[in-house]
Steps between C-alpha positions, in 0.01 A plus 500: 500500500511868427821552702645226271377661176681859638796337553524324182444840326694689723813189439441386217327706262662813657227736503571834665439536898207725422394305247442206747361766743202571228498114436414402888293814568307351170476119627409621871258721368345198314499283789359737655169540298483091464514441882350830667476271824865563526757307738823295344494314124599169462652456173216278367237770580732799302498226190110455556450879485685486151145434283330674219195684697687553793777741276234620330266598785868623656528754156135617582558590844840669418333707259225590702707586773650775259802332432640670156512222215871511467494405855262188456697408176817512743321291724411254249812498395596383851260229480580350129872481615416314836216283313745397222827415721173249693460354175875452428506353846212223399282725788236649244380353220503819264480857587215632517611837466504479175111481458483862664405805307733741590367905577656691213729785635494843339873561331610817639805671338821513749504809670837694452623869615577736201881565390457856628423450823736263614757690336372807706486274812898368469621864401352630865678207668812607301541140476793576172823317628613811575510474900280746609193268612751275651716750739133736554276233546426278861563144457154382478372791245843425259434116525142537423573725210739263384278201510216744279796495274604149460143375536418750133857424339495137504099409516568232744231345753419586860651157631782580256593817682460350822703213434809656312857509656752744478757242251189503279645810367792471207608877509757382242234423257239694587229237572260345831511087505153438593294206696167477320220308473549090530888605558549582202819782433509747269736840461373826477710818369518811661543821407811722569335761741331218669827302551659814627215553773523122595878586560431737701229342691731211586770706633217676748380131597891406596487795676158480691575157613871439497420157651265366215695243255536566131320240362161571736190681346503759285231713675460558900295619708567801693671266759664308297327179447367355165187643374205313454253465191236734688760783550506546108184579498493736785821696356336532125138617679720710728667690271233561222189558730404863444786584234362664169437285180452166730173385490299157526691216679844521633716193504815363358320316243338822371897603490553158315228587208662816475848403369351235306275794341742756437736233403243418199402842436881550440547220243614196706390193390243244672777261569745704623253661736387088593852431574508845750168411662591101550169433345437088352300581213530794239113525598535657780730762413231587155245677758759780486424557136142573599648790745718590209217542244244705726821784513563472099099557445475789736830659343282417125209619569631834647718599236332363200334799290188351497460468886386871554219481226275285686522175235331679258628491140569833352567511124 
């Protein structure tokens, strides 16, 4: 059964390979608790396990275990989807999913890298379009500069990065063709010192690896194959770790919730910014505003007069 259920989200509903990942570490998790004995499922005992105390018991022990509730809300998640395609299948009679309280999650603001610093951070690269990165630079320092660059210009995804091809790339018009999420393609503009780097970093990968075809991935590894999702993540904590004005977490999503930051501090519009970040709903591109508001309040409340008086009315 479960393998079934993964492949008909995986096929059919076209969830995202890590997405799936989280979905089957979820369910074998589950069927883990319900049958600590172990040994191989039959189908009819994973649709057994699918009961009201037996998900609820499985929330207690994930939360006593430590789990965060964002994580048990994921796994739930996990469970409601595989509980209702049962039901659609005539295998459950409802889902009982549904009956579970779900552990409320703290909302954390985004986390995001100030203006300043990444501007001080691409100046020391001299990542400009001029050359000078390119021609000084070895081949795996320039293309990890690069992908800092690409990954804060156009906001997109990890799997995004790691998935994007070389004819993604319209120098004519200036814009990335992206894969996102549930295959769905969307354009994203870049600007003209970026284009001119991207240039230049495609003339250095015809040159690295003469034998690599046009159309094959945009980034490479230092040999020459396609990167993979994980190396994004080792190239952003790579190059920020230790460097001045970049604290708390470093990813490319933290890179992500800083365009979409400074793109809102700078006037751009929630939908315009939904349409960059290949977002489904307007709602999640609003959490930005929250990011946006904390910055206008500390710019108020240090240059209003009254700030320096304590609160105290003075007549």
């Amino acid at each position: 059964m479960l393998e079934e259920f993964l492949q008909y989200i995986s096929v059919e509903r076209r969830y995202s390979p890590r997405t799936c990942a989280i979905y089957r570490e979820a369910l074998e998790a589950f069927f883990g608790y319900a049958y600590p004995e172990g040994g191989e499922l039959t189908s009819r005992q994973q649709i057994d396990a699918m009961t009201f105390s037996t998900i609820r018991g499985f929330v207690a022990f994930s939360m006593d275990a430590g789990l965060s509730p964002r994580t048990v809300n994921l796994r739930l998640s996990a469970l409601s989807s595989c509980c209702s395609w049962l039901v659609r299948r005539s295998l459950l009679q409802s889902n009982p999913v549904r009956r579970i309280a779900r552990p409320k999650e703290s909302h954390r603001l985004p986390e995001f890298y100030s203006e300043l610093s990444l501007e001080h951070f691409f100046d020391s690269k001299g990542l400009d379009g001029s050359g000078r990165a390119c021609s000084e630079m070895s081949f795996h320092d320039y293309r990890n500069g690069v992908m800092m660059l690409v990954l804060y210009a156009t906001g997109m995804r990890r799997s995004e990065i790691a998935g994007l091809c070389r004819n993604d790339f319209d120098s004519g018009r200036g814009v990335f063709t992206v894969l996102g999420k549930g295959d769905k393609m969307r354009e994203i503009p870049v600007p003209a010192s970026v284009c001119k780097e991207i240039l230049l970093y495609l003339k250095r990968i015809r040159k690295e690896f003469p034998e690599v075809s046009d159309d094959g991935r945009f980034f490479l590894t230092d040999s020459g194959q396609p990167i993979y999702p994980e190396l994004v993540n080792e190239t952003v904590h790579e190059e920020l770790d230790g460097v001045e004005g970049f604290t708390g977490r470093k990813s490319p999503h933290v890179l992500r919730h800083s365009l979409a930051t400074h793109l809102l501090n700078h006037g751009a519009d929630l939908n315009s910014i939904k349409e960059i970040l290949g977002h489904s709903s307007l709602a999640a591109t609003q959490v930005y505003t929250h990011n946006s508001f904390e910055q206008l309040k500390d710019t108020y409340l240090t240059a209003h007069p009254r700030a320096k008086k304590g609160g105290n009315n003075e007549n």
